[in-house]
C-alpha positions as CSV (number, residue, x, y, z in Angstrom):
1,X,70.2,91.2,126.3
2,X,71.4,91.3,130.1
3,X,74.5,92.1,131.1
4,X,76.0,88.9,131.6
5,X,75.0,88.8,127.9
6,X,76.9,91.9,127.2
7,X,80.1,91.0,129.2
8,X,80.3,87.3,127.3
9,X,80.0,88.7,123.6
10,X,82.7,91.3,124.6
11,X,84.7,88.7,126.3
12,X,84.4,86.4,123.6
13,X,85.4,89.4,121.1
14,X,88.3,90.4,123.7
15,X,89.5,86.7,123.2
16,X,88.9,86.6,119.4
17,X,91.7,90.0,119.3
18,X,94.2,88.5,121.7
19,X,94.8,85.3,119.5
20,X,94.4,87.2,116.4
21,X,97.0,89.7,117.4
22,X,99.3,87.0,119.0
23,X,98.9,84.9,115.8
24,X,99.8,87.9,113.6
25,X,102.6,88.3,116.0
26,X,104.3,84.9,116.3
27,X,104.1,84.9,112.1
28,X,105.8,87.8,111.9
29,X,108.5,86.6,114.3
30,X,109.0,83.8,111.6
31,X,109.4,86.2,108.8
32,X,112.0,87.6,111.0
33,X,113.7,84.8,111.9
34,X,113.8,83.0,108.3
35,X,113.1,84.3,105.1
36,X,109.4,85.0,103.8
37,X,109.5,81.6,101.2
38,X,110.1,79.9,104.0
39,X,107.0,81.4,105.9
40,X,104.8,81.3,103.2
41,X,102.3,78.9,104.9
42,X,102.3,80.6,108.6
43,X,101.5,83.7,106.5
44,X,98.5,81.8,104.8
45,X,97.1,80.4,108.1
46,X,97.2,83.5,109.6
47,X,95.7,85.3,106.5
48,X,92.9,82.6,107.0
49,X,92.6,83.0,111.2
50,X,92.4,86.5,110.4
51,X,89.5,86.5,108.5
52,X,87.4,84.2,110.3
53,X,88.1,85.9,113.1
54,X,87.0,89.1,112.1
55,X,83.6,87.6,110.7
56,X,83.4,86.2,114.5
57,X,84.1,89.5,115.9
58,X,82.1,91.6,113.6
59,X,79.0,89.2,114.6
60,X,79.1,89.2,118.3
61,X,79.6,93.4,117.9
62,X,76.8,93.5,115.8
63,X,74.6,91.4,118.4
64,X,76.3,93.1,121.2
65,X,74.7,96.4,119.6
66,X,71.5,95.7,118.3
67,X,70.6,95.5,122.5
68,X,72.5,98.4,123.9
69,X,72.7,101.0,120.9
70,X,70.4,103.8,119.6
71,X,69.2,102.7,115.7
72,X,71.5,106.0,114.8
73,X,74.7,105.3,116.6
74,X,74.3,101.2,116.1
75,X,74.4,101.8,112.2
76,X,77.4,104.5,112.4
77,X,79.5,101.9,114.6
78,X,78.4,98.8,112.8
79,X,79.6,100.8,109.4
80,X,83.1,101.4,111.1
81,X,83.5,97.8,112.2
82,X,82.6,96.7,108.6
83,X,84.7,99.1,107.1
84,X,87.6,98.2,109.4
85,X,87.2,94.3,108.7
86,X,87.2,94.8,105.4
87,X,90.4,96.5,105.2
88,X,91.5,93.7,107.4
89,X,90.2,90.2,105.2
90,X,91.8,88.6,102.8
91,X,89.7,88.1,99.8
92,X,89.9,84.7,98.7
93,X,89.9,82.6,101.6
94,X,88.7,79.6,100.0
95,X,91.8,79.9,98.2
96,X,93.7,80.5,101.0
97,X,92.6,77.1,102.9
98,X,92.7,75.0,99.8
99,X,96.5,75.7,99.3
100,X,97.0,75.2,103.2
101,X,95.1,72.0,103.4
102,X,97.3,71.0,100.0
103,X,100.6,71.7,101.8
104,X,99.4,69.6,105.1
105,X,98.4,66.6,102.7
106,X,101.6,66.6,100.6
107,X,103.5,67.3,103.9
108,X,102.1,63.7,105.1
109,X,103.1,65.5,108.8
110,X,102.5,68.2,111.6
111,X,104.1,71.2,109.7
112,X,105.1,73.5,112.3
């Protein structure tokens, strides 16, 4: 990998954090401003943009690594970005997007 290689994985992780963090951000601003019932679903899509994101981010590290690592501190840092995601994911998020595409479809509208 070169280093334009290098730079555009940790760009594209840099992005993958910033609209993580601003979506976790903006969701908790709706808790704050309504109640949590109210927010249920903006807590569900986040909970789902979340964990794809992290999947995202814990493959472009991982590929980011395997090129500019030693095999000894690749597998200690890939094991601390596994361990961190993990403590991050939601686990059912199959679950997660069927009850958000079933409040979109009864919804019949942009739900905001």
């Amino acid at each position: 990998m070169n280093e334009q290689e290098a730079l555009m994985r940790l760009a594209d992780i840099a992005i993958d954090l910033y609209a993580m963090e601003s979506a976790v951000l903006r969701t908790i601003k709706a808790i704050e401003s309504s109640n949590i019932k109210s927010a249920s679903l903006k807590i569900k899509l986040t909970e789902a943009l979340v964990t794809d994101t992290l999947l995202r981010v814990e493959m472009n590290a991982r590929k980011l690594l395997s090129s500019v690592a030693s095999e000894h501190t690749k597998t200690y840092i890939l094991n601390n970005i596994f361990n961190r995601c993990s403590e991050l994911s939601v686990e059912d998020t199959v679950g997660t997007k069927r009850e958000i595409a079933e409040a979109v479809n009864q919804a019949e509208d942009y739900i905001s």
